[in-house]
N, C-alpha and C positions, 0 to 999 in steps of 0.2 A: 491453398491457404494463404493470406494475408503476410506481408510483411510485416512485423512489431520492430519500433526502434529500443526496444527494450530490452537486457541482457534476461532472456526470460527462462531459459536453464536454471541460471542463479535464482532469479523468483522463485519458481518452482520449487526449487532445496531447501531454500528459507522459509516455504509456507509450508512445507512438508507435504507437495500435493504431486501429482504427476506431470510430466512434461506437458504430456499431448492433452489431459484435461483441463490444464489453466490456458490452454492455448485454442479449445475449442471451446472456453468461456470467452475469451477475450474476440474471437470469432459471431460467438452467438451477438455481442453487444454491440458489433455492426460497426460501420466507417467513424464511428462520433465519437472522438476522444476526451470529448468535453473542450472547456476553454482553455488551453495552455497559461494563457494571461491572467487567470486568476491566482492572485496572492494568498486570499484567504480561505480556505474550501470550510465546506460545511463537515459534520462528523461522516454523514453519507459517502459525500466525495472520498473525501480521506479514503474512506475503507476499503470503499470500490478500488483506488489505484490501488491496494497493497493485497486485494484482493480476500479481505476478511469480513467479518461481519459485524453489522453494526455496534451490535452489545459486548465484540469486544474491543472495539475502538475504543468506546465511551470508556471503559476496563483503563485501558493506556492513556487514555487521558486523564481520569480520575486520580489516577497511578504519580501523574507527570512524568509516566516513562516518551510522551509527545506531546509536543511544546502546543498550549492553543492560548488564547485570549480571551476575553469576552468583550463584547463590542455592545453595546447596548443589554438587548437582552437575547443576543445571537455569540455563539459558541463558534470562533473558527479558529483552523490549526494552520499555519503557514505551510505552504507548499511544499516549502525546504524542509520542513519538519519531517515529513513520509522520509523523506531520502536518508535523512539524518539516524533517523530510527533506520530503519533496514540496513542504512552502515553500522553499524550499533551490533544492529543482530547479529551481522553477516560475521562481525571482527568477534563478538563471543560464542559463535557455533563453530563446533570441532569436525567438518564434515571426515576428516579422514578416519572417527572414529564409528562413523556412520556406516562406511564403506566395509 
């Protein structure tokens, strides 16, 4: 299996999914990580990195629980925004009561 530079445990906790299934997702999706250099991602991008689905992206952004823009008539969330949100999460989920 593939090297991720990604603390992908912690993912996994935060999306509430299984270790070895977001990691044989992340696998199916092949060497292409996308553009790193991209600033502004689309609702797609976003969700794919945090690994959820589109309609609930849209959900958090509507919400402005994640930060986006609009640039024309194009909808994009800054990059730092995914991180921002999943520190967010990570700092109000109680995992020791999970356990």
């Amino acid at each position: 299996m593939p090297e991720f530079p990604l603390p992908v445990t912690q993912i996994a906790q935060l999306l509430g999914v299984p270790e070895g299934a977001l990691r044989a997702l992340m696998a199916e999706r092949g060497d292409e990580p996308g553009d790193p250099t991209l600033v502004g991602l689309t609702v797609e991008e976003a969700a794919r990195r945090l690994g959820i689905g589109r309609t609930k992206m849209y959900e958090y952004v509507s919400s402005g629980e994640i930060r986006s823009a609009k640039i024309g008539s194009l909808r994009r969330i800054p990059a730092e925004a995914v991180g921002e949100f999943l520190a967010r999460r990570y700092r109000t989920t109680d995992f020791d009561a999970a356990a």
